[in-house]
Phi, psi and omega in degrees: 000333198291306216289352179280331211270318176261358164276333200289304199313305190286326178305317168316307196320316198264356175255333147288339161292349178273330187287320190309293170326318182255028161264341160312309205284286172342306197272334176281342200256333198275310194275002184293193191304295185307304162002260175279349114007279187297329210258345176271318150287017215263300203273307206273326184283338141335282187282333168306309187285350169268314168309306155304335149295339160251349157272025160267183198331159130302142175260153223283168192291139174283125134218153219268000000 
């Protein structure tokens, strides 16, 4: 029973080091220059556009 409890334990082990890796891998290929390039511009055009959206006009006072 022990020795069934410690294979299946390394089979997890090795098999959560394989997701790892290739979520590890995914995210190294997703992060390259052009990438992150974009994503930074992305991020500054985001804030451009909320900023200009709280300074815009007032809109004039209503009186009846």
């Amino acid at each position: 029973m022990r020795l069934r409890w410690f294979i299946l334990g390394i089979v997890t082990a090795v098999g959560g080091g394989v997701v790892a890796a290739a979520k590890l891998r995914r995210a190294r290929e997703a992060l390259n220059a052009p990438n992150a390039a974009r994503i930074g511009a992305r991020g500054v055009a985001g804030i451009i556009d909320r900023v200009a959206n709280s300074v815009s006009p007032a809109k004039p006072d209503r009186q009846a």
